[in-house]
C-alpha positions in Angstrom: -23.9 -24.0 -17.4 -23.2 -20.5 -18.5 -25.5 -19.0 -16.3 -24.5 -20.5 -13.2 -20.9 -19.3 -13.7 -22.1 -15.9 -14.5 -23.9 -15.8 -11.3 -21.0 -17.1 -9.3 -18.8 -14.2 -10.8 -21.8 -11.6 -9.8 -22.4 -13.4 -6.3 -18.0 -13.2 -5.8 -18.4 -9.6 -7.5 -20.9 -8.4 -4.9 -19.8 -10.2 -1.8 -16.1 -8.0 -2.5 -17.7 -4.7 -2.7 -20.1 -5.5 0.4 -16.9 -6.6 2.3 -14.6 -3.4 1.3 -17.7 -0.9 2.2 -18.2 -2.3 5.5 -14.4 -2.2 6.4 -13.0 0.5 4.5 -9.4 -0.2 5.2 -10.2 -3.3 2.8 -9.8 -1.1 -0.3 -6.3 -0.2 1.6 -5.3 -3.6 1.2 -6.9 -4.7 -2.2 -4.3 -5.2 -5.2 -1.1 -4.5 -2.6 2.2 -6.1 -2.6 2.7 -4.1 0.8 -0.6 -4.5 2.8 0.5 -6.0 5.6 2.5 -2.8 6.2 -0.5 -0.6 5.3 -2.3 -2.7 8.1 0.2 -2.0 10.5 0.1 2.2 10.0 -3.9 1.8 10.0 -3.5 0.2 13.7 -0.9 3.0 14.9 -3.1 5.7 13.5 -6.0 4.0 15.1 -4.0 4.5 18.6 -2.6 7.9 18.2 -4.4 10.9 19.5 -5.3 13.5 16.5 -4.8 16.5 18.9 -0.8 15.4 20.3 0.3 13.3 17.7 -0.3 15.7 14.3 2.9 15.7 12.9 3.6 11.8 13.5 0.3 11.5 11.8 0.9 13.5 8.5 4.0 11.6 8.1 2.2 7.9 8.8 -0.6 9.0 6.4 2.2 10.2 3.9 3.8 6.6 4.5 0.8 5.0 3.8 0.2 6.6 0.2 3.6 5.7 -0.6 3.3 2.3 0.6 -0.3 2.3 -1.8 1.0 3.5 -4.8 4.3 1.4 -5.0 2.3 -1.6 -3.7 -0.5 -0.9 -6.5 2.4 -1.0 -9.0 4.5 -4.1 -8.1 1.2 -6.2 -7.8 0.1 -5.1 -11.4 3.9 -6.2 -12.1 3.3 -9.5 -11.1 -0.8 -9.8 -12.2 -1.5 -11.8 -15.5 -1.5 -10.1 -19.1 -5.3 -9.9 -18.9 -5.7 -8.3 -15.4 -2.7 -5.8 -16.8 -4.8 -5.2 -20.7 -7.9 -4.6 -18.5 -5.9 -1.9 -16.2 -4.5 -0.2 -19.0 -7.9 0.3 -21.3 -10.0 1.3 -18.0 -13.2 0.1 -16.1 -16.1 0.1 -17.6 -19.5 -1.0 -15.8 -21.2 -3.6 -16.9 -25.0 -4.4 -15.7 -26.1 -7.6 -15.2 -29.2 -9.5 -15.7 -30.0 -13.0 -15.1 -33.2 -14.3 -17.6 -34.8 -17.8 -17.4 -34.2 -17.9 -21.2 -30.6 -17.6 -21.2 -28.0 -20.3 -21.3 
């Protein structure tokens, strides 16, 4: 029983990642109180023109890292004590291998 939960988590673990590298603004979104407003400055910098719009675009990109960063930190606010413990002692990579002789 074990092992079909631990391939469940690798299968949910891996279908994330696969999802946020083929649409990058994913990772934008992940973890955020305010990602619905991140969406909305990806769409206008999507529609501005790099050349004409510079200096509306600096200040949209500098929106958008504020909007990351305080939306990072009131989600961890409101995440459980175990998603907060992991946060705090840091990632770590763990490999996994599925064996017929494991339960």
């Amino acid at each position: 029983m074990k092992k079909n939960k631990d391939l469940e988590a690798i299968y949910l673990q891996t279908l994330a990642q696969s999802v946020a590298e083929k649409e990058r603004d994913v990772n934008d979104y992940a973890c955020n109180i305010y990602a619905d407003k991140i969406a909305k400055i990806n769409v206008l910098l999507e529609l501005l023109d790099p050349e004409t719009d510079r200096g509306f675009i600096e200040q949209l990109n500098a929106l958008k890292q504020t909007y990351k960063k305080l939306g990072t930190a009131l989600w961890f606010m409101q995440a459980g004590e175990l998603t907060n413990l992991g946060a705090r002692l840091g990632s770590t990579i763990r490999q996994y291998s599925v064996r017929g002789d494991q339960d």
